[in-house]
C-alpha positions in Angstrom: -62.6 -37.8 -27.9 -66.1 -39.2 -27.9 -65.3 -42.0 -25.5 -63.4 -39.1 -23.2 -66.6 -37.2 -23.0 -68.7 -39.8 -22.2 -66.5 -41.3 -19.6 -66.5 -37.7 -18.0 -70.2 -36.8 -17.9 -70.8 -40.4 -16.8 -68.0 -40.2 -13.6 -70.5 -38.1 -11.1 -67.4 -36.4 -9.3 -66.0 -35.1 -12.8 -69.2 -34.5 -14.5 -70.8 -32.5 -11.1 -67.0 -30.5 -10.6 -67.7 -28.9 -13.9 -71.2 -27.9 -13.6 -70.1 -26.6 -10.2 -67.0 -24.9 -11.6 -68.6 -23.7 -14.1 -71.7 -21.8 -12.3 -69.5 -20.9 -9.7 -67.0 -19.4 -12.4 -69.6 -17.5 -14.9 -70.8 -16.1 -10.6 -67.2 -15.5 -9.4 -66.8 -13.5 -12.6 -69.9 -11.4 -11.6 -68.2 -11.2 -8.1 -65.0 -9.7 -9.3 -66.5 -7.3 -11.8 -68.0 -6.5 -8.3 -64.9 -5.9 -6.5 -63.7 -4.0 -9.9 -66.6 -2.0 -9.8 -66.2 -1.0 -6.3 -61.9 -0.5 -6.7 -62.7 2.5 -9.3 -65.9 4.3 -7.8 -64.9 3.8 -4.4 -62.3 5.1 -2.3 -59.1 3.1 -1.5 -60.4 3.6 2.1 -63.9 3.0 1.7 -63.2 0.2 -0.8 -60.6 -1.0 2.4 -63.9 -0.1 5.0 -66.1 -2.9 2.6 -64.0 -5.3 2.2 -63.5 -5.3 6.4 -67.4 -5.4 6.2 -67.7 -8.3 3.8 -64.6 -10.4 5.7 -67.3 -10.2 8.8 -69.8 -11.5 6.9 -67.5 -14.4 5.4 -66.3 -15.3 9.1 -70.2 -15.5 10.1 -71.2 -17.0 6.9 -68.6 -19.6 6.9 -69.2 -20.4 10.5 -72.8 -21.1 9.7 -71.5 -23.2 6.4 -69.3 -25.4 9.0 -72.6 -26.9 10.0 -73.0 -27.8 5.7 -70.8 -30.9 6.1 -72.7 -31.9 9.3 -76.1 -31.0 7.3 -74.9 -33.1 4.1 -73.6 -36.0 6.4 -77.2 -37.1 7.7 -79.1 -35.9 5.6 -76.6 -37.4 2.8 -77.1 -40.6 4.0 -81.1 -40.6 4.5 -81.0 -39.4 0.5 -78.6 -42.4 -0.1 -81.2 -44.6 1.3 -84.3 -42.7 -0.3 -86.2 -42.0 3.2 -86.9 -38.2 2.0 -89.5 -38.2 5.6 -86.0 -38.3 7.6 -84.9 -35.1 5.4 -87.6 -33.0 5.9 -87.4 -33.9 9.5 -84.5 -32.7 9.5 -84.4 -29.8 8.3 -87.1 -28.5 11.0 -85.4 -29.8 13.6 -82.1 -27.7 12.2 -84.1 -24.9 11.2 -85.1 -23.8 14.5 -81.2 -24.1 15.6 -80.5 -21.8 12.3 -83.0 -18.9 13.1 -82.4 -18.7 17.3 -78.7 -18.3 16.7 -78.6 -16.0 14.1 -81.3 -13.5 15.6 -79.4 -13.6 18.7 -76.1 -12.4 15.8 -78.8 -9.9 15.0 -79.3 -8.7 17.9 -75.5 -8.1 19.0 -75.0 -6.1 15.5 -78.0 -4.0 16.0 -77.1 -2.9 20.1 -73.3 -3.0 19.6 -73.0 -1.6 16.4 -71.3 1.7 17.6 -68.7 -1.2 19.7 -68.0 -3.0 16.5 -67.4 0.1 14.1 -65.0 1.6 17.0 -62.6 -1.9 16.6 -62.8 -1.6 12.7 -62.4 2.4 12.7 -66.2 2.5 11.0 -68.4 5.0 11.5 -71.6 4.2 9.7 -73.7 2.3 11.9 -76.3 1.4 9.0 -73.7 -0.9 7.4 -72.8 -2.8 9.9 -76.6 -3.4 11.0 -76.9 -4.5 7.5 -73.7 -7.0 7.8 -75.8 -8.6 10.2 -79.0 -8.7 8.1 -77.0 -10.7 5.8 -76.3 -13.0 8.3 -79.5 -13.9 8.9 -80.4 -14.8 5.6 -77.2 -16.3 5.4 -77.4 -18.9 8.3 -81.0 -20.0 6.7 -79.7 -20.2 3.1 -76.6 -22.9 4.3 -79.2 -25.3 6.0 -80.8 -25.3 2.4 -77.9 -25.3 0.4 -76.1 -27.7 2.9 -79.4 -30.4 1.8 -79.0 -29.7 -1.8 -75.6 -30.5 -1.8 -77.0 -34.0 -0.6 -79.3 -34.4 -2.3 -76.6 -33.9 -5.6 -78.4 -31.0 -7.2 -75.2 -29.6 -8.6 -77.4 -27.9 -11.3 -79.0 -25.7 -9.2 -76.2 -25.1 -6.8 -74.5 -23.4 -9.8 -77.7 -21.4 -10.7 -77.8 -20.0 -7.2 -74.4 -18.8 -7.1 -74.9 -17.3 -10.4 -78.2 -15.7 -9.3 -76.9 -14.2 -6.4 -73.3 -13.0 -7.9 -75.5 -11.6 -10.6 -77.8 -9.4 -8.5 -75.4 -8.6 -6.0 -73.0 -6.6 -9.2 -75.9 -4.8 -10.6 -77.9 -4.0 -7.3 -74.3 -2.8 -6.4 -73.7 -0.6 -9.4 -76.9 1.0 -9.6 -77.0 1.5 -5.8 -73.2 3.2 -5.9 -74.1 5.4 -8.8 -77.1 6.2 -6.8 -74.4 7.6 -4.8 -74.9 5.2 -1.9 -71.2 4.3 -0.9 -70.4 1.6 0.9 -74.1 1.3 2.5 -74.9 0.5 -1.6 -72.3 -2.1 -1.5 -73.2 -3.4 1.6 -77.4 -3.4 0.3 -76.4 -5.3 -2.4 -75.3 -8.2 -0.7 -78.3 -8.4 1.4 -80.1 -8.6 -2.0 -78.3 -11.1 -3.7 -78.2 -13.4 -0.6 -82.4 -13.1 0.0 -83.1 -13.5 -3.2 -81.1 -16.9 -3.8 -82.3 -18.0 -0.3 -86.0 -18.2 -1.7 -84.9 -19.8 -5.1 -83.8 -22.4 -2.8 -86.9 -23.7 -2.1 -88.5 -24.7 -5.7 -86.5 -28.1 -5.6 -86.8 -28.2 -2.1 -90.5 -27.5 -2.1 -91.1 -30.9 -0.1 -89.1 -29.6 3.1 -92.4 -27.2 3.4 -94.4 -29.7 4.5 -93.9 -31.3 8.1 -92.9 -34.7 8.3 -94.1 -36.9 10.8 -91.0 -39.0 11.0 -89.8 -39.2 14.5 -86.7 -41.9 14.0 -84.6 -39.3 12.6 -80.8 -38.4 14.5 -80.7 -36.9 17.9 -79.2 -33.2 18.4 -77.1 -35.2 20.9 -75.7 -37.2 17.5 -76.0 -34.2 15.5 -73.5 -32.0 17.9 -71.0 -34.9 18.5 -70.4 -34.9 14.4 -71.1 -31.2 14.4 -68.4 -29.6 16.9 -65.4 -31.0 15.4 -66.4 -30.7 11.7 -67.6 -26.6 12.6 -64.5 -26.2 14.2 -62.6 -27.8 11.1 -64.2 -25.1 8.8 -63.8 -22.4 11.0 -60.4 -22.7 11.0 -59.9 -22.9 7.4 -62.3 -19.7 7.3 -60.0 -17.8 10.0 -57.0 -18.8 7.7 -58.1 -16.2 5.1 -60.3 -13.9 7.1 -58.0 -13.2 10.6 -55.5 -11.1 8.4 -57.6 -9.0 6.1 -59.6 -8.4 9.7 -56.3 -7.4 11.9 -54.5 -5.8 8.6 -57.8 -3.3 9.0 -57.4 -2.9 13.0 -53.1 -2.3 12.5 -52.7 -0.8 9.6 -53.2 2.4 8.0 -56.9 3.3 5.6 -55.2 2.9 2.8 -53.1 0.0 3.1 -55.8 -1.9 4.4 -57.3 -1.3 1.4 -54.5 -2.5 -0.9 -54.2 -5.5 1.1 -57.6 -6.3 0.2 -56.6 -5.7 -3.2 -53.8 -8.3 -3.4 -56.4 -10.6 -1.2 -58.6 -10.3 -4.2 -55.9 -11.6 -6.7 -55.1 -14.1 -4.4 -58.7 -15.8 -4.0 -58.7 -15.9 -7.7 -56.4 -19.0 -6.8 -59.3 -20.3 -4.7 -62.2 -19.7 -6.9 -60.8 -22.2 -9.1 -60.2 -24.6 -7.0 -63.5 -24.2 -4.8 -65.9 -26.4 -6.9 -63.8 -29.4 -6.6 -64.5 -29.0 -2.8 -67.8 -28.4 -3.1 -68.5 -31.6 -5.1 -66.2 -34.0 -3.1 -67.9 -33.8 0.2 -71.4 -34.7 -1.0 -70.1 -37.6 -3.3 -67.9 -39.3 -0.6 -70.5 -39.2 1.9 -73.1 -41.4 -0.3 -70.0 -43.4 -1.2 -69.0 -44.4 2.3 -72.4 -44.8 3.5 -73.3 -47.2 0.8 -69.5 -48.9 1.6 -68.2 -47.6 -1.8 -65.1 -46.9 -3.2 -64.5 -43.6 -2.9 -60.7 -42.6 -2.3 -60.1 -42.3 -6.0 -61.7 -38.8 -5.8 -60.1 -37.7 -3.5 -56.7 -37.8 -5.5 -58.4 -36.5 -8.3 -59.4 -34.1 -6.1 -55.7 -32.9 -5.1 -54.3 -33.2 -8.9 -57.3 -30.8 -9.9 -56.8 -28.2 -7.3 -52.6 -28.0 -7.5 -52.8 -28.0 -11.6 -55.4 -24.7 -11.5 -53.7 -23.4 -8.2 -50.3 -23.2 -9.5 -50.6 -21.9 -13.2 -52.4 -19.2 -11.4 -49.9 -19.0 -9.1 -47.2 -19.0 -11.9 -48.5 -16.1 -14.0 -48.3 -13.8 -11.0 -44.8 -14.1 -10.8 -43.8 -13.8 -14.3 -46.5 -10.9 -14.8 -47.2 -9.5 -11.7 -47.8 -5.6 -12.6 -49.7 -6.8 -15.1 -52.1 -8.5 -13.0 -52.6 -5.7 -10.8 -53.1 -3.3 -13.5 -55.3 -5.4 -15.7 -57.3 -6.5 -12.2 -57.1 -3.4 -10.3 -55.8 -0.7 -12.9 -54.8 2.0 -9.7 -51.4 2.8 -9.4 -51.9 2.1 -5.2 -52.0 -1.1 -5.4 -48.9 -1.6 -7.4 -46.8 -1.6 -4.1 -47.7 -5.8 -3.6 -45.9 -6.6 -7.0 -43.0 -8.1 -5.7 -44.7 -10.2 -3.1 -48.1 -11.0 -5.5 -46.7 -14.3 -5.9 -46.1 -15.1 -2.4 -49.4 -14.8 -1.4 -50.4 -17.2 -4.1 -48.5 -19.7 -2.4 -50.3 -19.2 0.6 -54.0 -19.6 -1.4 -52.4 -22.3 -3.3 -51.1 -24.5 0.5 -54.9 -23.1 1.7 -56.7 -24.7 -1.0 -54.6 -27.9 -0.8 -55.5 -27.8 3.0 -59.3 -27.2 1.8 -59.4 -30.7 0.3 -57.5 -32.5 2.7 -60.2 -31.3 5.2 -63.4 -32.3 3.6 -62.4 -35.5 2.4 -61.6 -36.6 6.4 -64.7 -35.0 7.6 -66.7 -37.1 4.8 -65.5 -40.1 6.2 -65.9 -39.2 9.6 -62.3 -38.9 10.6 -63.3 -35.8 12.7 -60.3 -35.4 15.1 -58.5 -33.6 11.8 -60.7 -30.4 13.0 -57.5 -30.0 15.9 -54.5 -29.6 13.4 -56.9 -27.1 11.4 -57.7 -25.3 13.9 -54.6 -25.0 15.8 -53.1 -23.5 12.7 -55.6 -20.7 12.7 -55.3 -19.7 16.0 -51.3 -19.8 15.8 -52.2 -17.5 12.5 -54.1 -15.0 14.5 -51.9 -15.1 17.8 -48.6 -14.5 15.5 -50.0 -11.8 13.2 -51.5 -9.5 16.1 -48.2 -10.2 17.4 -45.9 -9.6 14.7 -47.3 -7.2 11.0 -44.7 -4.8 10.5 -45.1 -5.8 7.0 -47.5 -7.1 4.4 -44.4 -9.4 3.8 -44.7 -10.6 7.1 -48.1 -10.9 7.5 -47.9 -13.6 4.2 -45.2 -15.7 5.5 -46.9 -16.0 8.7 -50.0 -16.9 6.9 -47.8 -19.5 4.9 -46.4 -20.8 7.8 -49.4 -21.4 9.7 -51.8 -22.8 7.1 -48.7 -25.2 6.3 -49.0 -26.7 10.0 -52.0 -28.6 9.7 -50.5 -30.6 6.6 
């Protein structure tokens, strides 16, 4: 047992995929007592109206966190080789990029607010002003999160996504009971992500001072690894955001609101499997720069993610009602129990996908961003299409995400 244990917090992939896991699970905790807090003192349709409000936020945020790979590939490399001038370098030159394009996000939230809560059947301007708030802060928190991934700070990853889960609960409960509604749920986000955004910069306190390094990677180099491995995470973000976003525009208040019940159960499946992601990328990059081995991890990698994916998976099936009840206690959301499990499969082939994807981009085998993405548009074009059902709306999802593999 000894010799286990020290072979584990000596491997850096196994050792830095439990400290992620485990920060990232103690803050996805925090995020579902969240969600569980909002499912009882919210409305099925107002809970349905935030969850349509955070899925915008997840499609912008995870657009910005496509540039993360392309952030932990060059800068990755400069920390492999110690030349901390090229980081900080950098990170100004990406920093600019970061602010123009998310003001300009900004901008289009604040003057076509009344546009966007028309599509999503929203009223309340102020909340979607504040959706794009949070994207602000956002798209300046992944450039510093994409460089502490680099630089292997593991540690504090974990502590951020714990510090941000845990403010964003308790801002969110006292601002609800406050009697605040969605707008409280909606604050609370915005003051979770701001505050983790500064608590960024106390290991990163050297990017605050301008380098003078002038050798460091063109935007021309920058964009040619950045388009295909942005349009490689978009895709995977579209796989889980396109139906919860078109279940809101086709569907009825309230069963867009137990859709993003079952959504809930189902990216329990993911938040398990989500650390091993998030530690693969930045490992194989060092690796392969340095001409290491580095294959090894990602099997590891796969064996990890379908072992946790499926047990989850599993238990839905055999105790499905329980789930729901135990996880969402109202009788509404009871309707998904005989199709629970289904959408399982569809996180479990999602997360699967998930780590197929980073490991290519890691080694700069960029061209898998067309399969990906291909599969995500098909998602989109099929469900607005074809969602008669929440039965069809998960086999198309299964079908779709399947394609890329």
């Amino acid at each position: 047992m000894k010799k286990l244990i020290h072979r584990v917090v000596k491997n850096p992939f196994l050792a830095g995929s439990m400290i992620v896991f485990l920060g990232t699970f103690v803050g996805n905790i925090f995020n579902f007592l969240f969600n569980f807090f909002m499912t009882r003192n919210l409305s099925v349709s107002d809970y349905g109206i935030l969850t349509s409000l955070v899925s915008i936020i997840l499609l912008f945020s995870l657009a910005f966190d496509s540039l993360i790979p392309t952030i932990i590939h060059f800068s990755g490399q400069y920390f492999a080789h110690k030349d901390i001038g090229k980081v900080t370098a950098l990170f100004w030159k990406l920093n600019k990029l970061f602010v123009v394009s998310s003001g300009i996000i900004l901008g289009i939230f604040t003057i076509f607010g009344t546009n966007i809560g028309h599509f999503f059947k929203i009223e309340n301007n102020f909340s979607i002003f504040i959706v794009g708030i949070v994207i602000l802060v956002i798209a300046l928190s992944s450039l510093n999160r994409g460089i502490l991934a680099a630089r292997l700070s593991f540690g504090y990853i974990s502590f951020i996504n714990f510090f941000s889960s845990v403010l964003k609960f308790f801002f969110g409960m006292l601002l609800v009971f406050l009697g605040l509604g969605v707008n409280g749920g909606m604050l609370a986000f915005f003051i979770g992500y701001i505050f983790s955004y500064l608590f960024t910069f106390f290991p990163l306190r050297f990017l605050l001072k301008r380098s003078s390094e002038k050798s460091v990677v063109g935007i021309n180099q920058i964009f040619a690894y950045a388009a295909p491995s942005s349009i490689a995470m978009l895709g995977l973000t579209l796989f889980i955001t396109t139906d919860i976003i078109l279940v809101k525009h086709f569907f009825s208040a309230q069963d867009a609101g137990v859709y993003a019940g079952m959504s809930l159960l189902g990216r329990i499946i993911y938040f398990f499997s989500a650390p091993v992601a998030t530690v693969l990328f930045p490992l194989v990059v060092q690796r392969y720069a340095q001409g290491q081995r580095h294959s090894h991890f990602f099997y590891i990698s796969i064996v990890l993610v379908l072992i946790s994916s499926l047990i989850i998976t599993i238990f839905y099936y055999i105790f499905p009602e329980f789930s729901i009840r135990f996880l969402l206690k109202q009788d509404e959301y009871l309707v998904i129990k005989p199709i629970l499990w289904m959408f399982g499969i569809f996180m479990v082939i999602y997360s699967v996908l998930s780590i197929v994807t980073s490991y290519c981009l890691s080694i700069r085998k960029t061209k898998a961003f067309i399969p990906v993405f291909a599969g995500a548009v098909f998602q989109a074009i099929l469900l607005y299409l074809h969602h008669d059902s929440f039965l069809t709306v998960i086999t198309i999802s299964i079908f779709t995400t399947d394609i890329p593999l």
